[in-house]
MIROFI-403774 format. One record per atom (N, C-alpha, C): residue in three letters; x negated, y, z negated. Coordinates in steps of 0.05 Angstrom, whole numbers. Each point is the difference from the previous one (the first is absolute). Example, Ala and Ser with C-alpha at 12.3 -4.5 7.8 and 13.67 -1.06 7.14 Angstrom:
# residues 2
ATOM resn     px     py     pz
ATOM  ALA   -264   -114   -156
ATOM  ALA     18     24      0
ATOM  ALA    -18     24      0
ATOM  SER      7     21     14
ATOM  SER    -16     24     -1
ATOM  SER     15     22    -14
***
This chain:
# residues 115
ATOM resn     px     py     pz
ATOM  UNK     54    321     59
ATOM  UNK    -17    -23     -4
ATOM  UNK     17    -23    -10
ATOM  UNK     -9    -23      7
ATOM  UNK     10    -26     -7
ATOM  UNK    -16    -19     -8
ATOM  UNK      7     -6    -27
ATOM  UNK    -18    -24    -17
ATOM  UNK     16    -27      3
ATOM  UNK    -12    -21      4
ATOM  UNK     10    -19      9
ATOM  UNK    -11    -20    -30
ATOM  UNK     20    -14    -16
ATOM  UNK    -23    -16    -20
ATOM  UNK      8    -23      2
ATOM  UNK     -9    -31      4
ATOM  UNK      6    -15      4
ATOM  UNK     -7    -29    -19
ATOM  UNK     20    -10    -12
ATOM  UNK     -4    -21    -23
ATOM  UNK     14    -27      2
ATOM  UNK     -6    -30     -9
ATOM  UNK      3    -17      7
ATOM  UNK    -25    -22      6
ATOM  UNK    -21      5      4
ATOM  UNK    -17    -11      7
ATOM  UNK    -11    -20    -20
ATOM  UNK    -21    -15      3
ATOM  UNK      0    -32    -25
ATOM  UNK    -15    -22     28
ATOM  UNK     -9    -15    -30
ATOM  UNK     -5    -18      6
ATOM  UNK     17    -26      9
ATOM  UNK     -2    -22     19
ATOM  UNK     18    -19      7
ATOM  UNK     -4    -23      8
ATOM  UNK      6    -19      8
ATOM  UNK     -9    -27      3
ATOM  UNK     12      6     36
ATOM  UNK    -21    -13     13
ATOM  UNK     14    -13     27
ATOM  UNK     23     -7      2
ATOM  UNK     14      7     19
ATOM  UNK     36    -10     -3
ATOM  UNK     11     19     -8
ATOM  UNK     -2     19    -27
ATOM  UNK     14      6     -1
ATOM  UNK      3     33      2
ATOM  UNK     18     19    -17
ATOM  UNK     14     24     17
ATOM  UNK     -5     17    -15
ATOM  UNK      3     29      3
ATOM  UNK     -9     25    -20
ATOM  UNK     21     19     18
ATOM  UNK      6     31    -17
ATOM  UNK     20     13      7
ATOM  UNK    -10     30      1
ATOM  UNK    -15     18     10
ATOM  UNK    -15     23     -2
ATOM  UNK     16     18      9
ATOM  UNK     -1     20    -18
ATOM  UNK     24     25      5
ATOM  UNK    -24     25      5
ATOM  UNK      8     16     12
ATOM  UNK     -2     30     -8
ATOM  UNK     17     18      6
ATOM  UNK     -6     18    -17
ATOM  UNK     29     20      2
ATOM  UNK    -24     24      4
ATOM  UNK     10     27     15
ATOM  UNK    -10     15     12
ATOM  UNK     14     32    -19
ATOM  UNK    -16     12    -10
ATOM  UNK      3     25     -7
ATOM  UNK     -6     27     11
ATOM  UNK     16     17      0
ATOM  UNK    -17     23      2
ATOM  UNK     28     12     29
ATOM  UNK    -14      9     18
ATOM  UNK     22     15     25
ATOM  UNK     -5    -24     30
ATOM  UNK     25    -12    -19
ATOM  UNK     14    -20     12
ATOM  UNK     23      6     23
ATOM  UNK      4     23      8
ATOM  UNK     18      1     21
ATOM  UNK     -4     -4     22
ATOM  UNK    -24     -1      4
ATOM  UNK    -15     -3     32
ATOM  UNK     -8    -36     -2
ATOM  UNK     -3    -19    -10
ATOM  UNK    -14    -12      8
ATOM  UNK     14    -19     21
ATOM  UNK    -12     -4     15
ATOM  UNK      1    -21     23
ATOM  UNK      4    -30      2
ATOM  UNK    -18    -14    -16
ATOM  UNK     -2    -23     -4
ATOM  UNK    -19     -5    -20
ATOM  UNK      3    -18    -15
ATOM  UNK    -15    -12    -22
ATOM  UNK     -8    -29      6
ATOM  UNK    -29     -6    -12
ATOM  UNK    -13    -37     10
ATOM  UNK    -17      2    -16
ATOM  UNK     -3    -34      6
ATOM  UNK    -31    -13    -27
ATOM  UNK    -17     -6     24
ATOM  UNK    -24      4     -7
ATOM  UNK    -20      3      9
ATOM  UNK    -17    -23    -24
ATOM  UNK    -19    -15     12
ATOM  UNK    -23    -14    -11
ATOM  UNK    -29      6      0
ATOM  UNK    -19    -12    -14
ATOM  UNK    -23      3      3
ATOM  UNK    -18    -30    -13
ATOM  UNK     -2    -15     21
ATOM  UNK    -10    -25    -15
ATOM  UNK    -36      2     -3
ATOM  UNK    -14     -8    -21
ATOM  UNK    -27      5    -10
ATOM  UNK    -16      4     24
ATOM  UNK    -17     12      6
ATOM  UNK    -20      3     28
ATOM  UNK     20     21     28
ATOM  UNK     27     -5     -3
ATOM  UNK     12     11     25
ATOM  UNK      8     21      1
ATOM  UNK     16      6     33
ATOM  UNK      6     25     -7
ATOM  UNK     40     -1     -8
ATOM  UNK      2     19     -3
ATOM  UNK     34     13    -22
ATOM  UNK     14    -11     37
ATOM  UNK     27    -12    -10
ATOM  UNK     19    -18     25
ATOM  UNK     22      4      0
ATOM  UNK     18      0      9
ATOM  UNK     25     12     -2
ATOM  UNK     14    -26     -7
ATOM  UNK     24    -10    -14
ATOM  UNK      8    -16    -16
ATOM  UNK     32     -7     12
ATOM  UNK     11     27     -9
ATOM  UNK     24      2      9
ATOM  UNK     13     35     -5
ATOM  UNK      8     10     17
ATOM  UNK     11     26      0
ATOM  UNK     36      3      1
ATOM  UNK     15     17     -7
ATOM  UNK     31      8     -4
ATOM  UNK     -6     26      4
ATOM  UNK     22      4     28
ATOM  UNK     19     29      4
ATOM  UNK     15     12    -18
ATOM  UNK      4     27      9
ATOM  UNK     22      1    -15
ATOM  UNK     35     -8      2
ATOM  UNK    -15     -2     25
ATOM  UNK     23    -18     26
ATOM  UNK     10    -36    -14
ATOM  UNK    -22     -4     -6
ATOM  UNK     -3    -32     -9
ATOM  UNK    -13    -13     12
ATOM  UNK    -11     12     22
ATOM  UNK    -18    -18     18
ATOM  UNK    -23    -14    -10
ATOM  UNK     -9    -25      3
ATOM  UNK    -21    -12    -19
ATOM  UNK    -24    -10     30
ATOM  UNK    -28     -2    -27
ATOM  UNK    -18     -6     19
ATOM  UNK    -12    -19    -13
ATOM  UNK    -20    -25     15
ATOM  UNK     -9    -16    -14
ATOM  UNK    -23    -11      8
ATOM  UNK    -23      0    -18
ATOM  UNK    -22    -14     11
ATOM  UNK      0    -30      9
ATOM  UNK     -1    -12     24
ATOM  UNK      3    -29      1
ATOM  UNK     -8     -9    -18
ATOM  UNK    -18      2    -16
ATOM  UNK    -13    -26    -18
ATOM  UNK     20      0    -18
ATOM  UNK     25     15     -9
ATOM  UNK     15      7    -22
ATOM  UNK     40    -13     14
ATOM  UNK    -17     11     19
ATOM  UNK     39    -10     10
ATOM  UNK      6    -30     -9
ATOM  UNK     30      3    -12
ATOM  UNK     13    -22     -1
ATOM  UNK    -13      1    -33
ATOM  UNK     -9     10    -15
ATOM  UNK    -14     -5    -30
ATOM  UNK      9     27    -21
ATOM  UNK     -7     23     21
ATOM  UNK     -5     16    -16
ATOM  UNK     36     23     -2
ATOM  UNK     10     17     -6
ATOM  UNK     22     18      6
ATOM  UNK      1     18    -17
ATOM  UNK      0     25     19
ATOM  UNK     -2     29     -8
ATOM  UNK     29     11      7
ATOM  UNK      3      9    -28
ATOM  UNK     39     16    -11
ATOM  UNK    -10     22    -17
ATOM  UNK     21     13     11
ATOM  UNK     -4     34    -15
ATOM  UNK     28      8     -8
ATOM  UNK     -3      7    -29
ATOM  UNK     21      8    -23
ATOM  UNK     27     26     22
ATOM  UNK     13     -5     -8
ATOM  UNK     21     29     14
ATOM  UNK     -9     16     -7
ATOM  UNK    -16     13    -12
ATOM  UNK    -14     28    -14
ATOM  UNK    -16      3     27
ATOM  UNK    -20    -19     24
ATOM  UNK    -14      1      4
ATOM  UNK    -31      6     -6
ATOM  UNK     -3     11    -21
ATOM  UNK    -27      4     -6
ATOM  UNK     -6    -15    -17
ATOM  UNK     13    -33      3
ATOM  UNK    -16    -27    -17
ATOM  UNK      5    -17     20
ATOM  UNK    -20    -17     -5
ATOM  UNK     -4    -19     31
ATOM  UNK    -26    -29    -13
ATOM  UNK     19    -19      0
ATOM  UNK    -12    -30    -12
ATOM  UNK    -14     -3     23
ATOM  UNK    -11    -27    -13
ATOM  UNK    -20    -24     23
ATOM  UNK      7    -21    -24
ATOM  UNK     25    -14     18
ATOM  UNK     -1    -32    -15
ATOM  UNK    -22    -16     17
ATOM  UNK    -19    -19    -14
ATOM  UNK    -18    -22     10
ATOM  UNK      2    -21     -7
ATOM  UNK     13    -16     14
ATOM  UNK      8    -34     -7
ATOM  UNK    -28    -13     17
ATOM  UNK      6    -19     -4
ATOM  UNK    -28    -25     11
ATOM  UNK    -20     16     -6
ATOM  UNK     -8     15    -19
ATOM  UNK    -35      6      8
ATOM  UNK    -17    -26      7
ATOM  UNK    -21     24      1
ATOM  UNK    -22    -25     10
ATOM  UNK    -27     18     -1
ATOM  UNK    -21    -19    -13
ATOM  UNK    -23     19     -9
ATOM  UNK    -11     20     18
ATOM  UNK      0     -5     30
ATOM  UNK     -9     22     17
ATOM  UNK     20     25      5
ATOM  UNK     21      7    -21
ATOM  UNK     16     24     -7
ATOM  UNK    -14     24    -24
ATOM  UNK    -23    -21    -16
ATOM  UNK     -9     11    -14
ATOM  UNK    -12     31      5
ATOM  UNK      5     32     -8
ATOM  UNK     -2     17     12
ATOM  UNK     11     18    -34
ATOM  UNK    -14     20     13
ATOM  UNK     12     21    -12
ATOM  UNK     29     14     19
ATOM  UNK     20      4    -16
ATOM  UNK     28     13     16
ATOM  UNK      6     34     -1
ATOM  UNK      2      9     19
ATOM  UNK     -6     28     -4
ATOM  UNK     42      2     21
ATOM  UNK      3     26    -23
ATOM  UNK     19      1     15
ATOM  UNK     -4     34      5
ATOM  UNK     16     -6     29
ATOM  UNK     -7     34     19
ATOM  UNK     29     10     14
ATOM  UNK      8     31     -6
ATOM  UNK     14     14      4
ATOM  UNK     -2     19     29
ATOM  UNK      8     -2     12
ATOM  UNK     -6      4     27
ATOM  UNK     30     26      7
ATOM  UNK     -8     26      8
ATOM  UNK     14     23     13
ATOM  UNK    -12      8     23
ATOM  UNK     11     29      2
ATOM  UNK    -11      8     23
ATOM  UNK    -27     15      2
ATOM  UNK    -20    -18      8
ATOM  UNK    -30     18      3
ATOM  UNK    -12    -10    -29
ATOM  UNK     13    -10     -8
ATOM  UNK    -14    -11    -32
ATOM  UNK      7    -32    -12
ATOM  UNK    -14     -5    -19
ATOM  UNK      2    -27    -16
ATOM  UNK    -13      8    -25
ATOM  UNK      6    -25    -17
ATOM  UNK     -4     -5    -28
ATOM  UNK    -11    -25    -10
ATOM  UNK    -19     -8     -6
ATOM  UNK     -5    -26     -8
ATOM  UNK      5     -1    -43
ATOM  UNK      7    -22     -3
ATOM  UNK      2     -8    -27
ATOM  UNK    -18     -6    -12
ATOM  UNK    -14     -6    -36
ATOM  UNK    -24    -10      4
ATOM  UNK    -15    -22     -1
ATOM  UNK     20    -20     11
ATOM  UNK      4    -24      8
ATOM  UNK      1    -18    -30
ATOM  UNK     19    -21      9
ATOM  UNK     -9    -24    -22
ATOM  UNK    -14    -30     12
ATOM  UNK    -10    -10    -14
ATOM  UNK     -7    -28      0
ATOM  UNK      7    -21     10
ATOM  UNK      8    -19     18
ATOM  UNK     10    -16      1
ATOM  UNK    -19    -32     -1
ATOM  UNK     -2    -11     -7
ATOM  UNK    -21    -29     -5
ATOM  UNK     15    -13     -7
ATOM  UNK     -1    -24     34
ATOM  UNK      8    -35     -5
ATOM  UNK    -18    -13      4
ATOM  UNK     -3    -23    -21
ATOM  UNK    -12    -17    -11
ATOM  UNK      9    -30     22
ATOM  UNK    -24    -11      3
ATOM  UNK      6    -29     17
ATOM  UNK      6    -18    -22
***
């Protein structure tokens, strides 16, 4: 099993940036890829940005060019830097551990920008 916990989250003004980590415990030799995932009030959970173990990166358009997902040489820690926010980012951030036939969600933190 793999616990994923993920911290960083806060309040922020439009414009500007926040740094969300999680680091992943537990039986870490298998995992695949690690990503943040969202959940903005009323919607459903979005995919944000994802990392290989390869390094391959993924990115939700609304985020490209703003947002960048890096993962520690340990691999089982994996940021989300967020520059320019902007209030329709506001969401809860869930970060998810992804192997084979399985996943892990974190139990998310907070994120709220302010106009």
């Amino acid at each position: 099993q793999v616990q994923p916990v993920e911290s960083g989250g806060g309040l922020v003004q439009a414009g500007g940036s926040l740094r969300l980590s999680c680091a992943a415990s537990g039986s870490l030799f298998n995992i695949k890829a690690m990503g943040w995932y969202r959940q903005p009030p009323g919607k459903q959970r979005e995919l944000v940005a994802s990392i290989t173990n390869g390094g391959s990166t993924t990115y939700a358009d609304s985020v490209k060019d703003r947002f960048t997902i890096s993962r520690a040489n340990a691999k089982n820690t994996v940021y989300l830097q967020m520059n320019s926010l902007k209030p329709e980012d506001t969401a809860v951030y869930y970060c998810n551990a992804q192997g084979p036939g399985w996943d892990y969600w974190g139990q998310g933190t907070q994120v709220t920008v302010s106009s």
